[in-house]
N, C-alpha and C positions, 0 to 999 in steps of 0.2 A: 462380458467381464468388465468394459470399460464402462457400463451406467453401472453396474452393481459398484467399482471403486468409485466412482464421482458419489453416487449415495452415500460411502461409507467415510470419504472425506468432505461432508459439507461445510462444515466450521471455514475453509477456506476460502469460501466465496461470503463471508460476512460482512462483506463492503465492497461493492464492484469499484474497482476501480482502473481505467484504460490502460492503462502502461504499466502492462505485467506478462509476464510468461508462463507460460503452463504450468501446472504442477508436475507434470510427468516428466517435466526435464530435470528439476533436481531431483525430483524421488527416482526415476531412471539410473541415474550418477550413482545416487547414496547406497540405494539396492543393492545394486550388483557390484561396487565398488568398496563401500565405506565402512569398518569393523566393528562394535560394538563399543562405545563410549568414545570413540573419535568425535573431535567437538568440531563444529559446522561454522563456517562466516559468514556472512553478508555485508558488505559495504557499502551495498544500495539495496536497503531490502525493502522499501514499497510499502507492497501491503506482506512483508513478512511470507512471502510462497515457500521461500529456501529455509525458513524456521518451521513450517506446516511442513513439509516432507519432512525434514527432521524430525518433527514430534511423531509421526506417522510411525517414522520406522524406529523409533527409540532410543535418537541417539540427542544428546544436549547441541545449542546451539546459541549463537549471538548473531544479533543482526542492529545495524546503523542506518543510522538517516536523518536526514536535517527537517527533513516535513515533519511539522504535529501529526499530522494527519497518518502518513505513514506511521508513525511509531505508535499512534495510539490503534492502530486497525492489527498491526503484527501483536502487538501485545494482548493484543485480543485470542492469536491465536496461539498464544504460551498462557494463555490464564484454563487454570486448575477450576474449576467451577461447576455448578449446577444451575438448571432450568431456574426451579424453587428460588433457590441463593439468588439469582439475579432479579428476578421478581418483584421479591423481598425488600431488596438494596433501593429497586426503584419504588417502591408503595413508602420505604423508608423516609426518601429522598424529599418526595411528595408531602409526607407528611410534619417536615421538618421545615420545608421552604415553604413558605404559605405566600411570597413574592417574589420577584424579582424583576430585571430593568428587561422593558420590552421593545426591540427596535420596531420604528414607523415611518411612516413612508407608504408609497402605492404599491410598492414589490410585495412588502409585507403581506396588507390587509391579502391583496388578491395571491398568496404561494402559499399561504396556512389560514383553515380558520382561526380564529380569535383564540378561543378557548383551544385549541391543538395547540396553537403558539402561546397561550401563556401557559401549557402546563411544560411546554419543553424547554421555556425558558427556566422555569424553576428546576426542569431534571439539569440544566445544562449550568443552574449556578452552584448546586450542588456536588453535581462532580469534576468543578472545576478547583470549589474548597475543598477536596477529598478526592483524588483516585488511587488510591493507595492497592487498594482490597483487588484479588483478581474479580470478584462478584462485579467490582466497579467497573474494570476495564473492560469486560465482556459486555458491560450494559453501556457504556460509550459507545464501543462499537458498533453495536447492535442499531444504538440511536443514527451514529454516522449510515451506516449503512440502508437505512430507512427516511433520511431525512431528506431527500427527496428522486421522484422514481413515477412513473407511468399509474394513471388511476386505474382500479381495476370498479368493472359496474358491479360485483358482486361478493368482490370482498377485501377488504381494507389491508394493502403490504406495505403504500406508504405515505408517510405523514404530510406531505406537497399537494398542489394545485399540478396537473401535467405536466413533468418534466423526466431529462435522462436522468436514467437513473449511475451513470457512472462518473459524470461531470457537472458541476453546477450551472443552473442557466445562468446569463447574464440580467441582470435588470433591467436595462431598457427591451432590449429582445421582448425577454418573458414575457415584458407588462402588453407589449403590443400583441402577441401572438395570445395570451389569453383573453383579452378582451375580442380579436377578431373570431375568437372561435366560440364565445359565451362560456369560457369555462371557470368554472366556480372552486374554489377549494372546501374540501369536505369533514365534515366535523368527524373525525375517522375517532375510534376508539387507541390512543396513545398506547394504555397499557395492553390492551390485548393484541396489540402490533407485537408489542416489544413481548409476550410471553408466548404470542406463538414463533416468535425469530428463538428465542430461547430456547424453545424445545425444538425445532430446527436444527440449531447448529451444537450444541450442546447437551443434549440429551442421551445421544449414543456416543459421545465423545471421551472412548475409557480411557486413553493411553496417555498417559501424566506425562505434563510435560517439562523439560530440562533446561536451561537458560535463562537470557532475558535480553533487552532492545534500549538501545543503546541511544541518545537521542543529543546528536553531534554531527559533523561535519568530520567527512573520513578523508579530506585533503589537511587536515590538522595532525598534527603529533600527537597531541593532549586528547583527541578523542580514544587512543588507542591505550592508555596510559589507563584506563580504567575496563582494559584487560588484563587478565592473571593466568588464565589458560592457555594451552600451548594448540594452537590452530590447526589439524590434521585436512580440512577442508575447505577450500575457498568456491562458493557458486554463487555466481551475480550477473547482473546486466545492469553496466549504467547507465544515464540517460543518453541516448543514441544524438550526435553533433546535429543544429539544429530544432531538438526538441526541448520547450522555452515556456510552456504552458503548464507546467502541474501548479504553479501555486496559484492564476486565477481561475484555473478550471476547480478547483476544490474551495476555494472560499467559502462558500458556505460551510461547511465542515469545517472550514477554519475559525469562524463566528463562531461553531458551537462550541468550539475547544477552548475560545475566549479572546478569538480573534476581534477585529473590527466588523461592523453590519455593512461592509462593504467590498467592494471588490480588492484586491490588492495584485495590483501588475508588475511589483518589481521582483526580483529576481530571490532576494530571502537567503541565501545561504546554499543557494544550487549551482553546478558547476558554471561556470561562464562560457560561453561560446562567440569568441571575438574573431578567431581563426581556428580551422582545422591545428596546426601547429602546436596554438598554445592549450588550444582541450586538449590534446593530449598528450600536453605535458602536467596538464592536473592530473590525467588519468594517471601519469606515470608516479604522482608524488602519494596516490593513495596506493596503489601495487607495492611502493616502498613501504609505506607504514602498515601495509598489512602485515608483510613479509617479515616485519620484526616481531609478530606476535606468532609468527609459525613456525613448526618443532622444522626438522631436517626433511629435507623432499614432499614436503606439505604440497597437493594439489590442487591447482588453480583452474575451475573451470568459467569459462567468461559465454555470455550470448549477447553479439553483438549486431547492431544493421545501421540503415538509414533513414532520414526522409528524404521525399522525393524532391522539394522545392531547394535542397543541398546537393552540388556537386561532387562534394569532396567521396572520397572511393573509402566505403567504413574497415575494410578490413587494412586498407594502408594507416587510417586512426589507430586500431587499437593495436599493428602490429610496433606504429610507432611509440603508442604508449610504453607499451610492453620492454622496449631496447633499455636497456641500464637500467633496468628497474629490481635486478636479482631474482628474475622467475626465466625461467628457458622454457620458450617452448616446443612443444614437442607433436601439438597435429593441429590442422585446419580443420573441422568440419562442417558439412553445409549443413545449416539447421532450417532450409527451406526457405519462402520467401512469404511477408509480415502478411499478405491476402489469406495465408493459412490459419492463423490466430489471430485473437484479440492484439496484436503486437503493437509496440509504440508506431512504427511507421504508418498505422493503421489510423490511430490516433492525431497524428495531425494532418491527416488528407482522406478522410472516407472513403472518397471515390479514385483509388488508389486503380490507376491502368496497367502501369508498369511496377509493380512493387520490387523495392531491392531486397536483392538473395542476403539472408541474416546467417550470423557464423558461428560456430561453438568453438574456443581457441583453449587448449587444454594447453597448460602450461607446471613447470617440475619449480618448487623453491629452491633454487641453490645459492641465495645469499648468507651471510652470517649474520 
């Protein structure tokens, strides 16, 4: 039962990215809990998981986030589209941009052939003039998610020279690690990359979907001001205290969005971590601004943990977040420890000995 639902929700995994949680914990929640046209939140939705459970089971949703990246991979999974459609959009794209500006450097030549990287420059100025269309957003994605990832000897999944495929290598790293191992980047076919991810994730994907992604900072007011709906669900996980790498680990995906061809280490609009303390008291000022867009007894469910190279104890974080925030909560539960899944604690220490026990804090809206 559980390969046949992983088959049947592929669209979800259209972009791997490290710092995420299951599917089966908000579709879990939504299932057995949530009623027919109850609208879904996110305030940190990533790559959009808590919007994909929602589209799954049929009900609308909204999800926020300050990453491009994040909002163009979730938007990918609220886009309405076809294989064809997306195909199309990219031969269109191609045929339309006959140039564009090509970054250079040693990272370059040796991470993409020549011709791979000039035709993804031209898909990437393209739908940087234009992502209007869902055909467009699913074929961004589609490129994020492919653009770079482990060579296969027999058959072409991603557009790179060796690399992970859930984080972007570094440049100096890369340039050293592929020359010590002679490894070359391969003239991969672009478009038939991109039309077999299409019929992949998109193909058997009937169940239309509801909402849309939101692309702000959810410790602001004014992000939420461009809600209208009245919130019957809240399910999220924010960045876990200590975890300080999603925007140079995704840079390259950030370049394609129309970032810089370079690394970018500062911080961008994601929570700050100066002290246990004052994170969360960020935490607490986005729990407030959700809270005004939720109807009466609106549920709040949170997955929370740590990294290991951080002291601070995560369930005393989020339970501090949570104090005068107008949500009461109402249970602990242990959601296991981050060696079980792909989890963020997983993500900043691989070789994870001792991993911290991560929580699910169900919480009741009782502010006005």
């Amino acid at each position: 039962m559980a390969n046949e639902f992983k088959e049947k929700t592929r669209l979800n995994g259209i972009c791997p990215y490290f710092t995420m949680f299951p599917l089966d914990f908000p579709y879990s929640v939504l299932q057995r809990y949530a009623e027919p046209e109850e609208w879904v939140l996110d305030p940190f939705c990533g790559r959009g998981t808590t919007n994909y459970a929602s589209r799954v089971l049929g009900l609308p949703s909204i999800g926020i986030d300050s990453s491009p990246v994040a909002v163009a991979i979730s938007e990918a999974k609220l886009a309405n589209t076809s294989p064809k459609a997306i195909v199309k959009v990219a031969n269109r794209i191609l045929d339309s941009v006959k140039t564009a500006e090509i970054p250079t450097g040693e990272f370059w030549e040796l991470a993409y052939h020549k011709t791979v990287l000039s035709l993804l420059c031209r898909l990437r100025a393209g739908l940087n003039d234009d992502c209007r269309s869902n055909a467009r957003k699913a074929l961004r994605a589609i490129i994020l998610g492919a653009l770079h990832g482990p060579q296969n000897k027999t058959i072409d999944s991603y557009f790179s020279n060796q690399s992970q495929r859930t984080y972007a290598p570094k440049p100096k790293y890369a340039v050293k690690f592929w020359k010590e191992k002679n490894f070359e980047p391969k003239p991969v076919n672009v478009l038939e990359i991109i039309k077999q991810r299409a019929e992949r994730y998109y193909l058997e994907e009937t169940v239309k979907a509801k909402g849309r992604i939101i692309k702000g900072d959810s410790r602001e007011q004014s992000t939420f001001s461009q809600i209208d709906q009245n919130i019957t669900w809240v399910l999220t996980s924010p960045p876990y205290y200590g975890m300080r790498t999603y925007v140079p680990d995704q840079w390259l995906r950030m370049w394609f969005l129309g970032g810089k061809a370079e690394v970018d280490y500062s911080m961008n609009g994601q929570i700050d971590h100066p002290s246990p303390s004052l994170f969360a008291a960020q935490l607490n000022q986005v729990w407030r601004n959700v809270g005004v867009k939720c109807q009466p007894h609106a549920q709040l469910v949170v997955r929370f943990g740590g990294v290991n190279d951080r002291k601070a104890d995560p369930q005393e974080i989020i339970m501090t977040s949570l104090r005068n925030s107008g949500w009461e909560v109402r249970e602990i539960v242990s959601a296991g420890f981050a060696s079980e899944g792909r989890r963020q604690a997983v993500h900043i220490n691989q070789a994870i000995k001792a991993p911290k026990e991560e929580y699910d804090i169900w919480a009741v809206w009782q502010g006005t």
